[in-house]
N, C-alpha and C positions, 0 to 999 in steps of 0.2 A: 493193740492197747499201747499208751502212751507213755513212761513212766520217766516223771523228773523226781531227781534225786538233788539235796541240794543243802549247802550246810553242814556239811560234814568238820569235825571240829580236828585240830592238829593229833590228837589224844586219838579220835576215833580214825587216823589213819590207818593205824597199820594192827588197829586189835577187833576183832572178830565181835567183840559180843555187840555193836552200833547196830551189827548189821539185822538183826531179830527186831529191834525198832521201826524197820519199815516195815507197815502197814499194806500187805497185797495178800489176794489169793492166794493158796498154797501152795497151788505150781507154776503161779508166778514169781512168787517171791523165793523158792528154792531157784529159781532161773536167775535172779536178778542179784540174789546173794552172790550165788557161785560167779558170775559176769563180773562184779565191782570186787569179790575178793581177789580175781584174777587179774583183773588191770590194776588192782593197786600192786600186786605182789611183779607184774613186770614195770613196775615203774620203779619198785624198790629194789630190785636184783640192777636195772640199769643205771638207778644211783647210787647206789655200792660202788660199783664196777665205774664209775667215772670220777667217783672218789679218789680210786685208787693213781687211779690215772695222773689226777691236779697231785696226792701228794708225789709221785715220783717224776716232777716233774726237773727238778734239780739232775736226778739221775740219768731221763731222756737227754738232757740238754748236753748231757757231759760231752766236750768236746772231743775228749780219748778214743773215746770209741771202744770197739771188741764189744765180745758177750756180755749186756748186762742181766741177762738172765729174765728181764720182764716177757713172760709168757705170757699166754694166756688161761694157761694154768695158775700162774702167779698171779695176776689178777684177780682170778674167779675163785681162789684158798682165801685170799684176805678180804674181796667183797661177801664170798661164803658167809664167814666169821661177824662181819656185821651184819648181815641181812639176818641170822638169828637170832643174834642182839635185840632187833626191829620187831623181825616177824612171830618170835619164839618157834620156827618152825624152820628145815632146813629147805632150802629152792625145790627140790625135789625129794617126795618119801612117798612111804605106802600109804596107801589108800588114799591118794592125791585123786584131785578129780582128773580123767583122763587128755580132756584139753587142755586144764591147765598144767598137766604136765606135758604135755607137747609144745603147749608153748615156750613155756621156761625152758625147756630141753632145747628150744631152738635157739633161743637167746641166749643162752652158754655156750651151744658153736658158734651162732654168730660172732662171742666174744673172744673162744678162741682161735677163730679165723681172718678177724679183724687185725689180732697182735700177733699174727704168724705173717698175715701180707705185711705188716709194717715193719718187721724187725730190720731192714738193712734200711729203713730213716733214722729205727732208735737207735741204732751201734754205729751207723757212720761216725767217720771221722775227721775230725774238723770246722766241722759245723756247731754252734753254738746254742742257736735256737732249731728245735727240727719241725716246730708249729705242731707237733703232735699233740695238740692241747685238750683238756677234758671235751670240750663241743665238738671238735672233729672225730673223737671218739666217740661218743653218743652215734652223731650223724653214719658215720661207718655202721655203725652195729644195728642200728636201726635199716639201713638201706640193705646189711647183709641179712637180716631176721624179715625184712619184707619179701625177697626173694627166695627166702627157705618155707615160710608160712600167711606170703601173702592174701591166700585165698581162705583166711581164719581171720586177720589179726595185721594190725597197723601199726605200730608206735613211732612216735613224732616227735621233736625238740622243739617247739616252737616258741614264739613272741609275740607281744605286744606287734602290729607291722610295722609301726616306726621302730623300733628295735632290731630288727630280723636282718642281718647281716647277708647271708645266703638265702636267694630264692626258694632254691630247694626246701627251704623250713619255711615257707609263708603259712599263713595258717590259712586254710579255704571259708569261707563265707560261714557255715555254721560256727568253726571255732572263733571268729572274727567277731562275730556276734558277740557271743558271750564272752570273750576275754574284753571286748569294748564296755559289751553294758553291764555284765556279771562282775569279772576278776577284775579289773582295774576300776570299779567305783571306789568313792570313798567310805562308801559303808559294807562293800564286801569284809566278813571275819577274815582278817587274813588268815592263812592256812588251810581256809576252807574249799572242796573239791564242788567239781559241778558234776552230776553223772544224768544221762536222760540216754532214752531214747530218738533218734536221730538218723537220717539218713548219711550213709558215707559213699558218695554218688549214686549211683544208683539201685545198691544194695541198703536194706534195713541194717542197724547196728547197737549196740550198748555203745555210748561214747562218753567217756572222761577225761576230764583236764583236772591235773592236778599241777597249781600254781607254784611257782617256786621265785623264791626272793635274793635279789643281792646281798652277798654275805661280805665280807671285810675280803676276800680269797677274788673277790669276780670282778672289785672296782679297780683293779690296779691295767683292768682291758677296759672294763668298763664303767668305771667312773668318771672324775673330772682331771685336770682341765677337758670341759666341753670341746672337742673338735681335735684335742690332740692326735695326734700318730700314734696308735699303741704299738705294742712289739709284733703283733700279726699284720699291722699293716692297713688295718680298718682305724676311722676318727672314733676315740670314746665317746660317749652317747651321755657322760654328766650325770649319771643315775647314782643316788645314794645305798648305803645299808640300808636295808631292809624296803626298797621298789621293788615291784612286782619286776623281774627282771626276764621272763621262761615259763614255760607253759610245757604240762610232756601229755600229750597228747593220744588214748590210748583208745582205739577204735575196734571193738571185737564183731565179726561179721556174721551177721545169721544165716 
């Protein structure tokens, strides 16, 4: 069976009652429920956690160096605290469904092991910028959370392809699709998620992309001047507030 899901409104992101609105069999739509509340909730626990990241970015950079104390612990207390805010529900509690507490569980060590191998970039000394930027953190967490529950579960940062700075985040031919003809038209709702059923190579999957936009925080890499040298080292790409800028990619496996 086929299920496109589609138009999901900014409001209906992260609150539970949309989800009784679709229209399936009963034990399909218990399937399909559970499937889109769990990839929206790792797509929201891994932008918490990369939040945290852009704001303490003054802190990474500090040239001093020594302990600044960014754990992964620290991270995961203060993306915790918003993801409540969001979800009204904490990343993990009772009577959680059991996959999607395995996932989230994974993606919390992934988070705290991602800022345990990084600590002697973030505490070096004398270094100014350490590029530990919110997207290299995604990318980390993501690559560590694939190799802890890749054979469940994907999640992806990706783009537009003219946008995509690292290969490693291209987006494969389905997400290509639809971020071409779906999320970057001009009459896509902004805000709004695509979710369907889809293949993810050769296994069946639940797949959503949920769009994410330039904020005033993302054009100073990637904004204008068109073609400049940003501080990582990549030409800025000229994209304004509020351009589809990101795509997080969340592929649950059957």
């Amino acid at each position: 069976m086929l299920l496109k899901i589609e138009n999901f409104g900014l409001a209906a992101f992260f609150l539970m009652t949309f989800l009784g609105a679709v229209t399936l069999s009963t034990r399909a739509q218990t399937s399909e429920k559970q499937d889109l509340e769990t990839a929206l909730r790792l797509a929201s626990l891994l932008r918490e956690a990369r939040a945290v990241i852009g704001s303490q970015q003054d802190v990474i950079n500090d040239p001093k160096g020594g302990d600044k104390g960014l754990t992964g612990d620290f991270v995961l207390d203060i993306a915790r605290e918003r993801y409540i805010e969001v979800n009204e529900v904490s990343p993990l509690y009772d009577g959680q469904d059991p996959r999607e507490a395995t996932l989230i569980a994974a993606q919390m060590t992934a988070i705290r092991e991602v800022m345990a191998d990084n600590q002697t970039t973030i505490n070096s000394e004398g270094i100014a910028f350490k590029g530990f930027v919110p997207a290299v953190f995604a990318r980390l967490v993501n690559e560590r959370f694939y190799q802890l529950v890749g054979d469940q579960a994907v999640v992806k940062v990706t783009a537009p392809p003219h946008l995509v700075r690292n290969r490693k985040a291209l987006p494969d031919e389905w997400e290509t699709g639809i971020i071409t003809d779906r999320l970057a038209s001009e009459d896509w709702p902004k805000n709004d998620i695509f979710a369907a059923e889809a293949a993810f190579g050769n296994q069946s999957a639940f797949r959503v992309l949920v769009p994410e936009y330039y904020s005033e925080g993302c054009t100073a890499c990637h904004g204008g001047p068109k073609g400049e040298i940003d501080v990582t080292g990549y030409p800025k790409e000229g994209g304004k507030i509020g351009d589809l800028g990101g795509v997080i990619s969340i592929s649950l496996l059957r």
